[in-house]
C-alpha positions in Angstrom: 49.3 77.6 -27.6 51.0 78.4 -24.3 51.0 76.2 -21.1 48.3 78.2 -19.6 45.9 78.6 -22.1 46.0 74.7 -22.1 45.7 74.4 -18.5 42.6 76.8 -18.9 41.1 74.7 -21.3 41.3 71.7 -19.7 40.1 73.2 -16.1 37.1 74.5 -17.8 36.2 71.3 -18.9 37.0 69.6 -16.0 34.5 71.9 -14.0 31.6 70.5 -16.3 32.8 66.7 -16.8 29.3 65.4 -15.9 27.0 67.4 -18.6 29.1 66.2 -20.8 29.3 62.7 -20.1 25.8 63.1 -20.4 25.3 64.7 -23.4 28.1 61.7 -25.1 26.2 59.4 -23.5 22.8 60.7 -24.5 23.8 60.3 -28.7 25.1 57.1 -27.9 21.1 56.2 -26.8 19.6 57.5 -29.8 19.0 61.0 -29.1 16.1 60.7 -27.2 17.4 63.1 -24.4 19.4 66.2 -24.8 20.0 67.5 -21.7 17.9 69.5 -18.6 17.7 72.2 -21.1 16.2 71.1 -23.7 13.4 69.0 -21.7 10.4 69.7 -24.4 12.6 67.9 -27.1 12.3 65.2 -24.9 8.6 64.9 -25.3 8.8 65.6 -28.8 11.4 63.1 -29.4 9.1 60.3 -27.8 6.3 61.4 -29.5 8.1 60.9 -32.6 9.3 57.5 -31.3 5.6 56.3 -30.6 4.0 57.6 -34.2 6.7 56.1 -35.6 6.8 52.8 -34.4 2.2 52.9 -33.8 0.6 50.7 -36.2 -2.5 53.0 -36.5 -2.6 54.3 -39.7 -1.8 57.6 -40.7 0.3 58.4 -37.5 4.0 57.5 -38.8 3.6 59.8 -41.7 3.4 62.8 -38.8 6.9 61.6 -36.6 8.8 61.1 -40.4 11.5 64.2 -40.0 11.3 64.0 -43.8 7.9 64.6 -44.4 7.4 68.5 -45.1 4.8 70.6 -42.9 1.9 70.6 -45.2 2.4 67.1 -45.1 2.3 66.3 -41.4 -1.0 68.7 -41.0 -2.4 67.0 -43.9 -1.9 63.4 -41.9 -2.8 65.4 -38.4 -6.0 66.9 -40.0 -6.6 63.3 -41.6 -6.1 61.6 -38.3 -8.6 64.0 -36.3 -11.5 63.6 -38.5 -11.5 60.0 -38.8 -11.1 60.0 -34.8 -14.1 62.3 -34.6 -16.2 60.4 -37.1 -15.4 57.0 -35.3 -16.9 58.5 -31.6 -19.9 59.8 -33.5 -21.0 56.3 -34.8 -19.6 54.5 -31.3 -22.1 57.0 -29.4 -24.9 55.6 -31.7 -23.7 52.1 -31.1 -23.9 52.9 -27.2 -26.9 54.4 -27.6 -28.8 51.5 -29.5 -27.4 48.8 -27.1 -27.9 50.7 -24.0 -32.3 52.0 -24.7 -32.8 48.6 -26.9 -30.9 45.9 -26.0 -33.8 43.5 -26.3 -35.4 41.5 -29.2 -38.8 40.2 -29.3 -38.8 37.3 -31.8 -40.8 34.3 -32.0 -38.5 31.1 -30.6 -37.4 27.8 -33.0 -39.6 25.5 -31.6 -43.8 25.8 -31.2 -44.5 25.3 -27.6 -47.3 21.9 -26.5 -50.0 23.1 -24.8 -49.5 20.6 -21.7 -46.3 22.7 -20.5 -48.2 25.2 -19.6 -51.1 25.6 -17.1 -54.8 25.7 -18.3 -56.2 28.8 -18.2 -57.6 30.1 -14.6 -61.6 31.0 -15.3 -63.5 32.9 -12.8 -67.2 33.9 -13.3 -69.5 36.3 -11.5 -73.0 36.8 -11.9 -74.3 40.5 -12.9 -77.1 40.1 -10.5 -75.0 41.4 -7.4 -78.2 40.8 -5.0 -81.2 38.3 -5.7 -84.5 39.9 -5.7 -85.9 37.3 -3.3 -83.3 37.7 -0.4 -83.0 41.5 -0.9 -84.5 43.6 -3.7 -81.9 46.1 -4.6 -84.4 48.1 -6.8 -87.0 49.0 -4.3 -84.7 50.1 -1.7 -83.2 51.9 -4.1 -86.1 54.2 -4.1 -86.6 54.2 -0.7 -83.3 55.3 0.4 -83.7 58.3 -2.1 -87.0 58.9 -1.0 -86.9 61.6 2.1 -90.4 60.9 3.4 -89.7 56.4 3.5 -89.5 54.4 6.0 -86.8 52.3 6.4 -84.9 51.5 9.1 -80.5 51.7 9.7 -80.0 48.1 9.0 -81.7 48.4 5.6 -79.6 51.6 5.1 -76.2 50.0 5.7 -76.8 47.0 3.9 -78.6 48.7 0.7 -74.8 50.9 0.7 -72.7 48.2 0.8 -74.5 46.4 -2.0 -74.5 49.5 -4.0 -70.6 49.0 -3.9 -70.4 46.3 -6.5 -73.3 48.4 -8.9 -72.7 50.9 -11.0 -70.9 53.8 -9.2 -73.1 56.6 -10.3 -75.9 54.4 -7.9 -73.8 54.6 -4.8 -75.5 57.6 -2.2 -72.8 60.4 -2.2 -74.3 61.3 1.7 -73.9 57.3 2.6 -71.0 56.3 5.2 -67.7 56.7 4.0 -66.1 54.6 5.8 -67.4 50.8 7.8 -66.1 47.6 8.7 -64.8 45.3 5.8 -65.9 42.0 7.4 -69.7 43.9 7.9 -69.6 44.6 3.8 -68.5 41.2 2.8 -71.0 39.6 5.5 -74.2 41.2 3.9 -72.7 40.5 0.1 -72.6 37.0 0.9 -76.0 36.7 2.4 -77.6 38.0 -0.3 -75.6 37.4 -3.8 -76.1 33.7 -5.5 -74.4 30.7 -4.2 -72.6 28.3 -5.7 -75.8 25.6 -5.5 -77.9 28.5 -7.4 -75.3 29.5 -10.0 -74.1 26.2 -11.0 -76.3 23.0 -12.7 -73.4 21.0 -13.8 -69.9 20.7 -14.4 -67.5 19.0 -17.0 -63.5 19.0 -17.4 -61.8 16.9 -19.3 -64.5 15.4 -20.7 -65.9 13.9 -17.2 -68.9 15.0 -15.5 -68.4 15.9 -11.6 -70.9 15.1 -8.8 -70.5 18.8 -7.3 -69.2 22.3 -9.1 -67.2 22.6 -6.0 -64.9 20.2 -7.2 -63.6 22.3 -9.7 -64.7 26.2 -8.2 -64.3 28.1 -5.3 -65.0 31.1 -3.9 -63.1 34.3 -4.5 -63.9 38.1 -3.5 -63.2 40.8 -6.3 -64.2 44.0 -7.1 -67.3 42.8 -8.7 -67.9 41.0 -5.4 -68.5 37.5 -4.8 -67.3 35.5 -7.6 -66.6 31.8 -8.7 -62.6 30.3 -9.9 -61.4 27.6 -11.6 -57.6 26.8 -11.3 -56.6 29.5 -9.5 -53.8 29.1 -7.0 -54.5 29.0 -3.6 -54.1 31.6 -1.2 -51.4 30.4 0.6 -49.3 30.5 -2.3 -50.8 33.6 -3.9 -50.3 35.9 -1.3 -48.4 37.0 1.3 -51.0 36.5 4.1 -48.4 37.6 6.7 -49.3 41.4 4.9 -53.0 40.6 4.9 -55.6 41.9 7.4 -57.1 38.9 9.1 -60.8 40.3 8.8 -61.9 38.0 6.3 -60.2 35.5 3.7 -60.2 36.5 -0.5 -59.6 33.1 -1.9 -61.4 29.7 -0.5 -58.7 28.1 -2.5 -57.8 23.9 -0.8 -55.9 23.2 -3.9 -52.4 22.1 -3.5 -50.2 23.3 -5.8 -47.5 20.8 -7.8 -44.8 22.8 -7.8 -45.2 24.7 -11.1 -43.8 29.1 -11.0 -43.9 31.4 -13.5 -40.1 31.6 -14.5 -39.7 27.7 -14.0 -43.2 26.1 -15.2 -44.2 22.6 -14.2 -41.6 20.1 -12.3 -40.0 17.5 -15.5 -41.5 15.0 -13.2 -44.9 15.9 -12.5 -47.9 13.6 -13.7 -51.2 15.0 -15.5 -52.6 15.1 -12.2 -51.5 18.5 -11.8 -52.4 21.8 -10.1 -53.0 24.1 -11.8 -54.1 21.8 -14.2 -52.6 21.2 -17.3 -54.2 21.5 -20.8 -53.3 18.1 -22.1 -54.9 18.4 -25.3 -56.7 20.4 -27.6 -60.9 20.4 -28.6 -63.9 20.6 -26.1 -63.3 17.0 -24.9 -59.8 18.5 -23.5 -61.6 21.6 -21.8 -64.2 22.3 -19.3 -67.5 22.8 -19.9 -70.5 24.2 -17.3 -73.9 25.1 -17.0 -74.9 28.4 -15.2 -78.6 28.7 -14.1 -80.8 31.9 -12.9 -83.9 32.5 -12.1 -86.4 35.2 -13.6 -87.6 36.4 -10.3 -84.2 36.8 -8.8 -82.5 39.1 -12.0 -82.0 42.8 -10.8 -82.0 45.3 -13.8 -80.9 48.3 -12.1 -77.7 47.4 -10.0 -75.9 46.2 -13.7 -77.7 47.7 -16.4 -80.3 46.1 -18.8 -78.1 43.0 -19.3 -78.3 40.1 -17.4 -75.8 36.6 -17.4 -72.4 36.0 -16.3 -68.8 38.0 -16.5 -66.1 35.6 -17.7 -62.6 36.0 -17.3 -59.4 34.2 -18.3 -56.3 35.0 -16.6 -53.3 33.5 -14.8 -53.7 31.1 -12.1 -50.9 33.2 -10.3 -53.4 36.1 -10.7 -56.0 37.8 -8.5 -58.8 38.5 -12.0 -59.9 41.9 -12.0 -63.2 41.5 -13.8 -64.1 45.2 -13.7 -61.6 46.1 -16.3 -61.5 43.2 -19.1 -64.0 40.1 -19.3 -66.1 38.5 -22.1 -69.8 37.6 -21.1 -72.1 34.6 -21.0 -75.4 36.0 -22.2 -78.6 34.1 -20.4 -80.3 31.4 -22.6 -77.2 31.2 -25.0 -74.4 28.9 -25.5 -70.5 30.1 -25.4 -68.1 28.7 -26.8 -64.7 29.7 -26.3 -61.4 28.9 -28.0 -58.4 29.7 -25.9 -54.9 30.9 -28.1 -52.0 31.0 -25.5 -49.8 34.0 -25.9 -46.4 33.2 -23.8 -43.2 35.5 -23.3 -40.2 34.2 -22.0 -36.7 36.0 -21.4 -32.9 34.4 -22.2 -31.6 34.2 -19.7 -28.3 36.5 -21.1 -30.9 39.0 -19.9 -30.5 38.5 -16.4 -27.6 40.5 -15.8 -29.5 43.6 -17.3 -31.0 46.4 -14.9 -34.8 45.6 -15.0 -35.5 48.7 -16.8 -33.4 48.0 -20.1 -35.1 45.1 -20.8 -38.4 46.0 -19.5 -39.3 43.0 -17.5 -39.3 41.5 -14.1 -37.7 38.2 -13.4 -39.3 36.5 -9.8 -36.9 37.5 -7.5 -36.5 41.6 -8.8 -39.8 42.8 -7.5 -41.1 42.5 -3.7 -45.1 43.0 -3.6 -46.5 43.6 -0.3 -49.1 41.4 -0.7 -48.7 39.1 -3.4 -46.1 36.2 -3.5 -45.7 36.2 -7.5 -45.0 39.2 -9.3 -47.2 39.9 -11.9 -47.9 43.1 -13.8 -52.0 42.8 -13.0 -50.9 41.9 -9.6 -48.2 45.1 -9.3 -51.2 47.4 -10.5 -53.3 45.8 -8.4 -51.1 46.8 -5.2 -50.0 50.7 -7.0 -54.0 51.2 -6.9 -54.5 49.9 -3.6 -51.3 52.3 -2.4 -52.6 55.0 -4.3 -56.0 54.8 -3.4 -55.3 54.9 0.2 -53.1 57.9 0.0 -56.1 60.0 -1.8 -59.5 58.7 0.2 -58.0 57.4 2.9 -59.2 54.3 2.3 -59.5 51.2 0.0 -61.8 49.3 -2.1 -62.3 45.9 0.1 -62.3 43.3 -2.7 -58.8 44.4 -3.0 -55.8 43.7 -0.5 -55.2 45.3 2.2 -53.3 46.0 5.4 -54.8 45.5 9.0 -54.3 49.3 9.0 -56.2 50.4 6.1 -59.3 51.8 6.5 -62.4 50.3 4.0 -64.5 52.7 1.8 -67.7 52.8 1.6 -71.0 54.1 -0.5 -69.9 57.9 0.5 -66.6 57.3 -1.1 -67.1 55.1 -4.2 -66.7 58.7 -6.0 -63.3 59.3 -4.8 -62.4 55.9 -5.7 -63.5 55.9 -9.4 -61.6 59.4 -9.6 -58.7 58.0 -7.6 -58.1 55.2 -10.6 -58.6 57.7 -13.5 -55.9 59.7 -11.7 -53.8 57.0 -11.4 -53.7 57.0 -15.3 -52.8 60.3 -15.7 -50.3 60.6 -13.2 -48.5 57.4 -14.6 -48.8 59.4 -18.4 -47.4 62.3 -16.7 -44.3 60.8 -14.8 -43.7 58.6 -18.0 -43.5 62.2 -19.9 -41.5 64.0 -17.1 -44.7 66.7 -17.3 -44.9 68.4 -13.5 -47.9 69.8 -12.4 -47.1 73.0 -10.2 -50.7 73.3 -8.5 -50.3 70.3 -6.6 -51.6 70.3 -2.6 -49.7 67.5 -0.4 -51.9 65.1 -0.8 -51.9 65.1 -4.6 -47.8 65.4 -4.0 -47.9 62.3 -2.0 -50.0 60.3 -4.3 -47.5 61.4 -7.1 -44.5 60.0 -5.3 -46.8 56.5 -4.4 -47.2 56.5 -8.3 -43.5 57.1 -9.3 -43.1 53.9 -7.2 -45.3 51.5 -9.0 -43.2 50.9 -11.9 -45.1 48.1 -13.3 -43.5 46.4 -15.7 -44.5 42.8 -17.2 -42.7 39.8 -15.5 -39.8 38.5 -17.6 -41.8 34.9 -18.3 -45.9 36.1 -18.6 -48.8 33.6 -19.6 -51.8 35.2 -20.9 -55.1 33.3 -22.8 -57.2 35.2 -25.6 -60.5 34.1 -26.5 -62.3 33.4 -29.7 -65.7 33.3 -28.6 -68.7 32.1 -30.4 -72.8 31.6 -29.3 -75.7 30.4 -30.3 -79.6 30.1 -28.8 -79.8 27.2 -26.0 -83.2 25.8 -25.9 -82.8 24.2 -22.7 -86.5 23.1 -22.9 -86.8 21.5 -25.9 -84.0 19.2 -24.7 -85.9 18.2 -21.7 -89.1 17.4 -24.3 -86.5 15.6 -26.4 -85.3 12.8 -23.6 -89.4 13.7 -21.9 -88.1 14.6 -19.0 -90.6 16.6 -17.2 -90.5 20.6 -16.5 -91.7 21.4 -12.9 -93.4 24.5 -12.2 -90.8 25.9 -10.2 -88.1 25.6 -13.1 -90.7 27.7 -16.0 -88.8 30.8 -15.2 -85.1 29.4 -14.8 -82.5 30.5 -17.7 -79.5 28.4 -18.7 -76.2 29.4 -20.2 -73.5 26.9 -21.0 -70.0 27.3 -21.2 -67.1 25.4 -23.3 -63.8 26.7 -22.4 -60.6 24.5 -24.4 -57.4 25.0 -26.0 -57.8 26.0 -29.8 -54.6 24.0 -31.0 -52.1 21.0 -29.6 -48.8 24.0 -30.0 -48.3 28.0 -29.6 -45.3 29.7 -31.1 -44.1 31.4 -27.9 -42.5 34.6 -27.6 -38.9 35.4 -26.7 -36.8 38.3 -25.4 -33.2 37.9 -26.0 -30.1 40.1 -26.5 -30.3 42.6 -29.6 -26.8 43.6 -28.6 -24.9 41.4 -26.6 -21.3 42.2 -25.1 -19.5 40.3 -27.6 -21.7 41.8 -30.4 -21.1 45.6 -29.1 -17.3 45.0 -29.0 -17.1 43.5 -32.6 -19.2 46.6 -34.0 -16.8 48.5 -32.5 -14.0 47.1 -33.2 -15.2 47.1 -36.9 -15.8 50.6 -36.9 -12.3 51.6 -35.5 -10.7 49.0 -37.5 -12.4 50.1 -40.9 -10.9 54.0 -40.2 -7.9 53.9 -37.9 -6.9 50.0 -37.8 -7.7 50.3 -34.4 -6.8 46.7 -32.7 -6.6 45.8 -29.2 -3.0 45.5 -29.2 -3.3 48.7 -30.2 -4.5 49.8 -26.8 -1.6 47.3 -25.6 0.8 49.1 -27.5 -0.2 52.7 -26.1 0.0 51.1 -22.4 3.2 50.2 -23.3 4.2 53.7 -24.3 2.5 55.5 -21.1 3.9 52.9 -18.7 7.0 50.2 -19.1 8.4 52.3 -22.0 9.1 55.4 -19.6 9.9 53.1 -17.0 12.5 52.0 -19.3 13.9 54.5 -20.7 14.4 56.5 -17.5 16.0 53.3 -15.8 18.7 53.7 -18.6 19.2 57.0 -18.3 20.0 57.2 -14.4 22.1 54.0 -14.9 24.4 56.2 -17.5 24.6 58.6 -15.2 25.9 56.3 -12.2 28.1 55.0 -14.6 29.3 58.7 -16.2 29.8 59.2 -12.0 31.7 56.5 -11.1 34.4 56.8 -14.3 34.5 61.0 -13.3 34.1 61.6 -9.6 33.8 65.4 -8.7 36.3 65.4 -6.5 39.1 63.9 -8.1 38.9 65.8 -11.0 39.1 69.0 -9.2 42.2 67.9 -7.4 43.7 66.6 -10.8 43.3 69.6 -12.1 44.7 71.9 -9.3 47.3 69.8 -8.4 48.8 67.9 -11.4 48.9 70.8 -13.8 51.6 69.4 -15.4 50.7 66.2 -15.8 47.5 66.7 -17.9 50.0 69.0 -19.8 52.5 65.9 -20.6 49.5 63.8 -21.5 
């Protein structure tokens, strides 16, 4: 070899001292680079580096250069399916613990009858109107009879009596629309007072000079009624909402401090309101005596049977007696055995949305009118809403804005078919079924229904009743203690009521988690465990690779390249080569 061919062969290195540094330097760190030309080797090579070193199973056997290619797509096909099979049965778990995360079970410990309030009773007599202050029958057929006499005032005040009858009673060509405080006016001048529905009352056991200890006055659908241990009307509703016309509750009770969600205050005596059921057995209960006269029974407003509606409910409810009740037959005696049926919620439910676990808590659902949120009281409000929005007006034993207008006899049809409507719109929404022949109005009412959502509260009280009756001779009683029977009273019918707790303990009700966090990461961690030993250092391990791994190999590589620089500068080597020919000969 001449002089010049190895001054050629050195100059041609020279001119490329830095890709091959590079390359040198690049074998020295494993092979996991092999130059700008060959950048898809570098992928592949850290590809390799991850299966091999990834402690999921399967993977290692697909980055092993010795394994043959049948081999690795045995491992790869392997790998896919159990990845595929794995989502599959996490979907399901998803799917269970999002629709049902909640369990209804029954909780450890039966639940005393004292923690919770006794049961709130309101009556109302069927005889809307008493034959000797206004006898509903013969107008009746006077206002249906063309050719009769009768003058505006008897008109008006026969329609708004007709409004707590039967509907199909109500005069279709009557006023559709009057003053709210004119309606309950004339109901209360001529339905029973307390002094003629009430002879005596008992609770706990102790006879009370006066009902009115015990009852008040409320206004329903049914019209006037009679309560016991209802809250008052401060604390029922929000009276800031209500129209001032006239007042629903005549409540003067003080409450103690007791709430749905919280129950009674730990330091609160037996002197408590809502009163407490402190025992079980008639002694424990209240008992009272209801009275009517034969002259004063109407048989056409209510139907052939005459006595008293009953209904047990909440004391944080306003009763709706036109839709459940058990009744108090005239010259019979009731007896009723109360069986509490309590829900209550964990609270590990309280960071669920409201529709997962299908419930309420107190301070999820605003009502317009009611301070406490119950599901009678919610449906109470959606039918008041919805009511308005399709007559144009409202029932006025229910509550109302200042603003709403009050139906009257000429509407009482568009009201009964306003709450069967109500019904099936709800049916309808719940199955996403549209109807495509709906006006505005009907449109509208949908959209006040889609609204209404409701759902039970999270902690609900309600009372069933085993009921049982037999004949009450209230005369031979007076005969047996010869007490005389004045002429007056020959025509009066009795019916007593005994209202108490069945047992001393209730097994309560409980919604907890089906599916908790913890319990939804364990299943599925056990599922990817079982088929890829998924782990979550695992997940650690694959950050590591995406992130600091890169980060770290790429910092070595551009500080052997600084150093590949420094030891062969560009310059210098050119002027080496060009001007020490010799040199690099002799060496």
């Amino acid at each position: 070899m001449t002089a010049d061919d190895i001054l050629r062969e050195r100059s041609e290195s020279v001119g490329k001292p830095e890709e091959d540094v590079e390359k040198k330097n690049e074998k020295e760190d494993g092979g996991l680079f092999r130059g700008r030309r060959r950048r898809d080797n570098v992928i592949k090579e850290y590809l390799i580096d991850y299966t091999a070193n990834s402690n999921l199973h399967g993977l290692k056997y697909i980055g092993e250069k010795e394994r043959t290619f049948v081999e690795k797509v045995f491992w790869l096909f392997m790998f896919i399916c159990c990845v595929v099979l794995c989502s599959g049965l996490i979907s399901k778990l998803w799917t269970k613990w999002n629709e049902s995360p909640v369990i209804v079970s029954f909780a450890e410990n039966p639940t005393p009858v004292w923690a919770i309030p006794y049961p709130a009773v309101t009556i109302c007599f069927e005889t809307k109107a008493m034959q000797t202050k206004f006898n509903f029958t013969e107008y009746y057929h006077l206002y249906n009879n063309a050719s009769s006499n009768i003058t505006e005032e008897e008109r008006h005040l026969f329609e708004d009596v007709s409004l707590v009858c039967d509907g199909h009673l109500a005069p279709r060509n009557g006023r559709q629309f009057s003053s709210g405080v004119d309606i309950v006016n004339n109901l209360k001048e001529v339905s029973p007072n307390m002094t003629s529905v009430f002879f005596g009352c008992m609770w706990k056991d102790t006879p009370k000079q006066t009902c009115e200890d015990l009852f008040s006055p409320i206004l329903t659908e049914e019209g006037l009624c009679y309560t016991f241990n209802t809250l008052g009307a401060q604390e029922l509703f929000r009276l800031e909402n209500l129209h001032t016309e006239y007042t629903y509750l005549d409540n003067y009770f003080n409450s103690s401090g007791w709430t749905l969600d919280n129950g009674y205050p730990t330091d609160t005596l037996s002197d408590t309101y809502p009163h407490k059921g402190l025992g079980h057995g008639i002694k424990a209960g209240v008992t009272f005596l209801l009275k009517a006269y034969e002259i004063d029974l109407d048989y056409l407003c209510k139907g052939p049977v005459q006595g008293f509606k009953i209904l047990l409910h909440n004391p944080a409810e306003l009763p709706r007696l036109s839709q459940q009740y058990f009744r108090s037959p005239l010259s019979q005696e009731v007896v009723v055995a109360v069986k509490p049926k309590m829900m209550t919620t964990s609270d590990g439910l309280r960071p669920y949305d409201p529709s997962r676990r299908k419930c309420y808590f107190q301070n999820e659902r605003y009502l317009q009118y009611f301070k406490v949120y119950t599901q009678s009281n919610c449906e109470m409000e959606c039918t008041t809403n919805y009511t308005l929005a399709r007559c144009g007006c409202v029932h006025f034993g229910v509550p109302r804005g200042p603003d709403m207008k009050v139906c009257n006899a000429g509407k009482v049809a568009c009201l009964k078919q306003a709450q069967m409507d109500l019904v099936l719109t709800l049916a309808q929404l719940e199955l996403n079924i549209d109807d495509t022949n709906e006006n505005e109005t009907l449109r509208e009412s949908r959209e006040i229904a889609a609204k209404c959502q409701c759902m039970p509260a999270c902690t609900s009280i309600e009372y069933e009743a085993e009921t049982s009756q037999a004949d009450y001779n209230w005369k031979a009683i007076f005969t047996a203690y010869k007490q005389p029977i004045e002429e007056n009273e020959n025509d009066v019918k009795f019916a007593r009521v005994m209202i108490f707790f069945k047992e001393a303990q209730f097994i309560t009700s409980r919604r907890s988690e089906l599916y908790g966090q913890t319990d939804f990461l364990a299943n599925c961690g056990g599922v990817l465990g079982l088929f890829l030993g998924f782990s979550i250092l695992s997940v650690v391990e694959l950050l590591y690779f995406l992130t600091l791994r890169i980060c770290c190999v790429l910092w070595r590589r551009r500080a052997a390249k600084k150093k590949n620089l420094k030891l062969f500068p560009k310059e210098d080597k050119v002027e080496t080569v060009s001007s020490k020919p010799n040199k690099l000969y002799i060496d």
